[in-house]
C-alpha positions in Angstrom: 127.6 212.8 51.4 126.1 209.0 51.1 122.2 208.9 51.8 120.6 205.5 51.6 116.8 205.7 52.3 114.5 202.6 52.4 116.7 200.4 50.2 115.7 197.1 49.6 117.2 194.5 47.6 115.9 190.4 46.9 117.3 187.6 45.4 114.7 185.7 44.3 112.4 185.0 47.7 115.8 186.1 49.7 116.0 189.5 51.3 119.5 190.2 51.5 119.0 194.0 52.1 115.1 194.9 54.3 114.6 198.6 54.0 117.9 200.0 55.4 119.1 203.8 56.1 122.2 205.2 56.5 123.0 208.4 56.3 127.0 209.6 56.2 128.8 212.8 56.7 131.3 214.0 54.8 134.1 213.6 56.3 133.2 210.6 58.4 134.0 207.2 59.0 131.1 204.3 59.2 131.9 200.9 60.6 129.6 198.0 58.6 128.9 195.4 61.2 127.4 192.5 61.2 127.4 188.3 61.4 127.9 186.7 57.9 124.7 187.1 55.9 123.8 190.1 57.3 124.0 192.0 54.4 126.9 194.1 54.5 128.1 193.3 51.0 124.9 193.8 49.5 124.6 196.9 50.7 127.7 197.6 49.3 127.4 196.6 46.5 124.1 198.5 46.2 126.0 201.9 46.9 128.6 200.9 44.4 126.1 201.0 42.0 126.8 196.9 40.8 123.5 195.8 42.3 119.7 197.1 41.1 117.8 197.7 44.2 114.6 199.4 45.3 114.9 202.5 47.4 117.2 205.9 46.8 120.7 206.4 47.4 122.5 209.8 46.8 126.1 210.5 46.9 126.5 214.2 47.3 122.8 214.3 46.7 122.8 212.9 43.5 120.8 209.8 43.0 123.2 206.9 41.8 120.7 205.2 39.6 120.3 208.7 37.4 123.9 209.4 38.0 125.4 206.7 37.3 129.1 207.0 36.1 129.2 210.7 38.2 128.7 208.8 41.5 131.2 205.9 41.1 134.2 208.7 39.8 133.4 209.5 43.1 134.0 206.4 45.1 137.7 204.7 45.8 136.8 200.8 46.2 139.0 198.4 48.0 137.5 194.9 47.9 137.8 191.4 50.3 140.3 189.6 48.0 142.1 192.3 44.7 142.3 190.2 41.5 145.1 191.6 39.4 146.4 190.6 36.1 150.3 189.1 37.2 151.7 192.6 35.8 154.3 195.0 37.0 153.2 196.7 40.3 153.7 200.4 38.4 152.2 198.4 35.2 149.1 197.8 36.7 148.9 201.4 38.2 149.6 203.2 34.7 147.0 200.6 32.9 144.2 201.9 35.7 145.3 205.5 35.3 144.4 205.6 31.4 141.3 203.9 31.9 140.4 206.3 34.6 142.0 209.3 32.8 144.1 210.4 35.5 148.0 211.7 35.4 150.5 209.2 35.3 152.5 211.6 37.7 149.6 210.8 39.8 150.4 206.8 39.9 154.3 207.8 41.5 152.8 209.9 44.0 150.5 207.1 45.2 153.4 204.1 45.2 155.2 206.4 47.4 152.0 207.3 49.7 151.0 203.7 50.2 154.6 202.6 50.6 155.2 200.7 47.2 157.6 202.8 45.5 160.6 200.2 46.6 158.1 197.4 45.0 156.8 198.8 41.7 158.8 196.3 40.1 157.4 193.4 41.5 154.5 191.0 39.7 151.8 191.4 41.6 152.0 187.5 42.3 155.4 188.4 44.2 153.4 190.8 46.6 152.6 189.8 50.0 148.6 190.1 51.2 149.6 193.3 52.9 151.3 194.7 49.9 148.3 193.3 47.3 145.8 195.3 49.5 147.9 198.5 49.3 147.9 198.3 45.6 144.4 197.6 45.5 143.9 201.0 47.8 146.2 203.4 45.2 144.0 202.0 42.7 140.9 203.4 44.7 142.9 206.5 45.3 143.7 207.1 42.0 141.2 209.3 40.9 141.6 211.1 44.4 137.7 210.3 45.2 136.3 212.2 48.0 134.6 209.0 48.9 136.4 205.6 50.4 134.7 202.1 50.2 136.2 199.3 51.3 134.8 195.7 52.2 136.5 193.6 54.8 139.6 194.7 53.7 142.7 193.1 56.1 140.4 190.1 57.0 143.4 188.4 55.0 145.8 190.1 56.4 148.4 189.2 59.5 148.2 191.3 62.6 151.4 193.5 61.2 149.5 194.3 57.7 146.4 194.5 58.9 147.8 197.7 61.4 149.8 199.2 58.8 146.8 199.3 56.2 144.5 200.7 59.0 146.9 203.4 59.6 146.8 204.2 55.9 142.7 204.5 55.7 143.0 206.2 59.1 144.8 208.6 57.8 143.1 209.6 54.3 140.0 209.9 56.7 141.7 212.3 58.9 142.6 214.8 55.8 138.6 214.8 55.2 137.8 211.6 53.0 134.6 210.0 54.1 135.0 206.2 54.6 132.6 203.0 55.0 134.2 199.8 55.6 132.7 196.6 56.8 134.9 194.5 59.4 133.7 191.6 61.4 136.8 193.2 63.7 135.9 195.7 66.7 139.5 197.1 67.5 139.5 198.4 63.1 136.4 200.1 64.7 137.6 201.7 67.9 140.9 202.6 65.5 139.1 204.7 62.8 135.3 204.5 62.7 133.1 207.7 64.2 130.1 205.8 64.3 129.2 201.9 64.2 126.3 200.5 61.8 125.2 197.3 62.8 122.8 195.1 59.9 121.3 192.0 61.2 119.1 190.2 58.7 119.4 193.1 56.0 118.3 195.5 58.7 120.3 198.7 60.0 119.1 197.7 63.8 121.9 199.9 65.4 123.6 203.4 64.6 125.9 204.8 67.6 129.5 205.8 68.4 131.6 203.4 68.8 132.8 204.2 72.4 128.5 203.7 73.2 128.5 200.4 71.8 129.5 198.5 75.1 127.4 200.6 77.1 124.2 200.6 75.1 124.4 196.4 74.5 125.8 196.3 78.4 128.6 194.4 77.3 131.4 194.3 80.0 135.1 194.3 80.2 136.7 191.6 81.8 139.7 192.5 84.0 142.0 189.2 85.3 144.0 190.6 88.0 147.5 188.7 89.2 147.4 189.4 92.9 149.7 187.6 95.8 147.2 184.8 97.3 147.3 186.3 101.1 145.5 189.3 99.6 142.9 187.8 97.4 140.3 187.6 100.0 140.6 190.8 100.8 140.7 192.2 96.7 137.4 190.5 96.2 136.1 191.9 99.6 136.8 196.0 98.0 135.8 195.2 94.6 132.5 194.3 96.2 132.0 196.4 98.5 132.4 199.3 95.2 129.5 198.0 94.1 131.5 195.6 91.4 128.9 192.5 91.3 131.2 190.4 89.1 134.2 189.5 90.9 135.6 186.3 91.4 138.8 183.7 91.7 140.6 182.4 89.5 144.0 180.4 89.4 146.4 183.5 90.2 144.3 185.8 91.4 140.4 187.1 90.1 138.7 188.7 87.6 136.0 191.2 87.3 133.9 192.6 85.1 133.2 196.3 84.3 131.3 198.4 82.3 133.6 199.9 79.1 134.4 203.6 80.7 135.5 201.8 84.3 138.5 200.0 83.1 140.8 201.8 85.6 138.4 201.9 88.9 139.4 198.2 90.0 142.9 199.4 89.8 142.2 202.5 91.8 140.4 201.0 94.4 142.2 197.8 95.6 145.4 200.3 95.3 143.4 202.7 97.5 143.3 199.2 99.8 146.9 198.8 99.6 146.3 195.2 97.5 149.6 194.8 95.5 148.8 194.1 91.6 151.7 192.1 90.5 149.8 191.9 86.6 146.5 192.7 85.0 145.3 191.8 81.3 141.7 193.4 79.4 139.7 191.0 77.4 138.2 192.7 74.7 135.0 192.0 73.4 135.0 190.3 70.6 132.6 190.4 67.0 130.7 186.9 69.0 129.9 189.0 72.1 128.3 191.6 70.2 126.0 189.3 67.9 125.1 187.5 70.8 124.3 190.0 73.3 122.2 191.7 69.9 120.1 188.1 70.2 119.8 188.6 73.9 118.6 191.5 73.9 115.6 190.7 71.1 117.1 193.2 68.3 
């Protein structure tokens, strides 16, 4: 569906882009990672056709460059931060829909699929961020594009919006669109990404599945266990003797660290032990980790 082979692409003596390949399904959903400046957006861009570059990339084996206005009819983009003229919520639709040629019956189809029919109304400067981004995603629908790119899309968005749009990609991807989004967020990855592309540099210096990511970087869970303090010597005693190297106190009870498909062993064990677990909390690891257990590890 999207090929990139060998793409390069400078500004001036920068090289925001070194050589990168990606290949995606169709029907799949790619996960852009990367620190700021790794050239995510570029890339982007690239695809999108905005940006001349050296290399090939193909959308349905077609090479953009030749192909031109074919391969972006084909593409639904959803960027960072939608600009929109201060129109009418339907306004703005029906002004996209003639440029684009589509059926107006299409624009009321999509305010009710992204959940706007109740705000069509509105000036877009009366939207929330939430409500801005949905627009901005019946816009890219609009056209019903077999294609979904979308860049950073809820990093503006509170923890309520930014679910509720993820739901909404998650669920054009499940009825067969094929989606690349860039997040600097891992849980938008474990929600709807099949595989995780991490760019360091303007490299691609990682492709895998997202529930291989821990394991290959040997990133660890951490687990912080509430246990009564009469048991605590006897918690960290188990965990050890398991073969859990990472175990240790802290102010009401201890922690240890796992490796991501062990989560529930701890548990298991000290119940096996008859320790009573009076709480438990996971700490996730975070965009940081990642990037710095990349640098550890000389990628």
């Amino acid at each position: 569906m999207i090929k990139v082979d060998d793409v390069t692409k400078k500004f001036g003596n920068v090289i925001a882009v070194n050589s990168a390949t990606l290949n995606i399904q169709q029907g799949e959903s790619v996960a852009l990672l990367g620190a700021n400046g790794a050239g995510k957006s570029t890339l982007i861009k690239c695809i999108l056709g905005l940006l001349e570059y050296k290399g090939i990339i193909e959308i349905q084996n077609r090479d953009i460059k030749e192909n031109l206005k074919l391969s972006k009819s084909l593409i639904g983009y959803v960027p960072q931060e939608p600009l929109f003229y201060d129109m009418k919520v339907l306004n703005i639709l029906d002004f996209f829909a003639s440029i684009r040629g589509v059926d107006k019956n299409r624009v009321n189809i999509l305010l009710e699929l992204v959940g706007l029919e109740d705000h069509k109304s509105k000036l877009a400067s009366e939207l929330s961020g939430g409500m801005r981004q949905r627009l901005s995603f019946a816009i890219g629908l609009l056209s019903d594009p077999p294609v979904l790119i979308l860049d950073e899309p809820t990093s503006n968005l509170d923890a309520n919006a930014r679910g509720d749009f993820l739901n909404l990609v998650k669920a054009h991807k499940d009825q067969g669109k094929t989606v690349l989004f860039s997040s600097h967020r891992l849980d938008e990855v474990n929600h709807i990404a099949d595989r995780v592309v991490f760019m360091k540099s303007g490299k691609v210096i990682i492709d895998e599945k997202p529930e291989n990511l821990a394991t290959s970087l040997g990133i660890k869970v951490k687990i912080n266990l509430r246990i009564p303090q009469v048991h605590i010597s006897d918690a960290v005693s188990i965990l050890k003797k398991e073969g859990f190297e990472t175990v240790s106190r802290n102010g009401s009870g201890i922690y240890v660290e796992v490796d991501e498909g062990q989560r529930a062993i701890p548990l298991e064990k000290l119940i096996q032990g008859q320790i009573p677990i009076e709480d438990f909390t996971l700490e996730e690891s975070s965009m940081e980790t990642v990037i710095n257990h990349i640098e550890a590890n000389g990628y």
